[in-house]
C-alpha positions as CSV (number, residue, x, y, z in Angstrom):
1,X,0.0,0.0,0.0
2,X,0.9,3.3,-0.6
3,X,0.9,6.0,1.5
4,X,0.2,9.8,0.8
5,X,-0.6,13.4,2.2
6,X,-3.9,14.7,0.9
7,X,-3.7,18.7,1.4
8,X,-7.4,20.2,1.2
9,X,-8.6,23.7,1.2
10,X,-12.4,22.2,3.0
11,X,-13.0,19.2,4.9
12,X,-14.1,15.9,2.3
13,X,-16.9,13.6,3.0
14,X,-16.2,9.8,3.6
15,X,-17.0,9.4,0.0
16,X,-15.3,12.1,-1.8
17,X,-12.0,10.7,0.4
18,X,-12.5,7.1,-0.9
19,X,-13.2,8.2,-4.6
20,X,-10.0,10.3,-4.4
21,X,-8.3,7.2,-3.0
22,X,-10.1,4.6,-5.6
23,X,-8.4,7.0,-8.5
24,X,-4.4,7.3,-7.4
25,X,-4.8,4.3,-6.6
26,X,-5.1,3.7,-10.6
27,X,-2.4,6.0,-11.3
28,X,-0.4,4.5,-8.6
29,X,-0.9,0.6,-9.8
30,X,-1.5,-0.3,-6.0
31,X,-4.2,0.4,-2.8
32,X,-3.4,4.1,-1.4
33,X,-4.0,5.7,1.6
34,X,-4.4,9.4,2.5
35,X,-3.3,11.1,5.6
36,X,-5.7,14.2,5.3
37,X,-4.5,17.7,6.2
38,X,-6.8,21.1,6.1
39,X,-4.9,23.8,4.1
40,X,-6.9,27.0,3.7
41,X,-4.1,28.7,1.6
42,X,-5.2,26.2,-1.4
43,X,-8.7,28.4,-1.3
44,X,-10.3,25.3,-3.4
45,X,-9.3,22.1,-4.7
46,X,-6.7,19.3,-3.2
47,X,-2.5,19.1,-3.5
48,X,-1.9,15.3,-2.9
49,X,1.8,14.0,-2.2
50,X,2.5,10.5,-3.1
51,X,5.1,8.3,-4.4
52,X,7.4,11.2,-5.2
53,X,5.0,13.1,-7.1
54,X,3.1,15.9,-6.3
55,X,-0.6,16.7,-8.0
56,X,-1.7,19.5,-7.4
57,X,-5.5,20.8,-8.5
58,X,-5.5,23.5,-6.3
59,X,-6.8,27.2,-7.0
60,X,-3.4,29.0,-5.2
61,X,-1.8,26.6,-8.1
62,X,-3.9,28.1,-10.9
63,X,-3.5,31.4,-9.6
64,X,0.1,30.6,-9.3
65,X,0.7,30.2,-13.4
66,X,-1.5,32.4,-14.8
67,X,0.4,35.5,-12.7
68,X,3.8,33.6,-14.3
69,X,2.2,33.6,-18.1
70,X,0.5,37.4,-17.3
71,X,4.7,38.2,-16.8
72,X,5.7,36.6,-19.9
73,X,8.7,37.2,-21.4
74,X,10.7,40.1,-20.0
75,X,12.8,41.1,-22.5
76,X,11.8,44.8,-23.4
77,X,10.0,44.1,-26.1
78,X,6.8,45.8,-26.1
C-alpha cells in the first residue's frame, strides 16, 4: 500500500475521500492511503503527495501560473 498526504482547502466527506483514493490508486498501480491535512491557503481544490510526485488541483496553483504567463517574457520588447 501506498501511502500519501492529501492537502485540502475544505473538509471531504467519507465518499469524496474514498473516490479520491479509488483513483491514485489507478495511477499509482496499487491500494493508497491518505493522511488528510486542512490547508486553507489552497482556497479550493486538493495538492496530494504520493510516491514522489506531487498533484496538485489546487486554486493557489492556478493562480500561481496564470500571474507567471501574465509576466511573460521580459525582454523589453513591447
Amino acid at each position: 500500500m501506498q501511502m500519501g498526504e492529501l492537502r485540502t482547502a475544505m473538509p471531504l466527506t467519507g465518499d469524496q475521500r474514498l473516490r479520491l483514493e479509488a483513483a491514485f490508486a489507478k495511477i499509482c498501480a496499487e491500494p493508497v492511503a491518505f493522511t488528510v491535512r486542512l490547508d486553507p491557503s489552497l482556497i479550493c481544490g486538493f495538492r496530494v503527495s504520493v510516491g514522489g510526485r506531487i498533484y496538485d488541483m489546487s486554486y493557489k496553483a492556478r493562480l500561481e501560473d496564470i500571474g507567471e504567463m501574465l509576466k511573460g517574457d521580459d525582454d523589453g520588447d513591447a
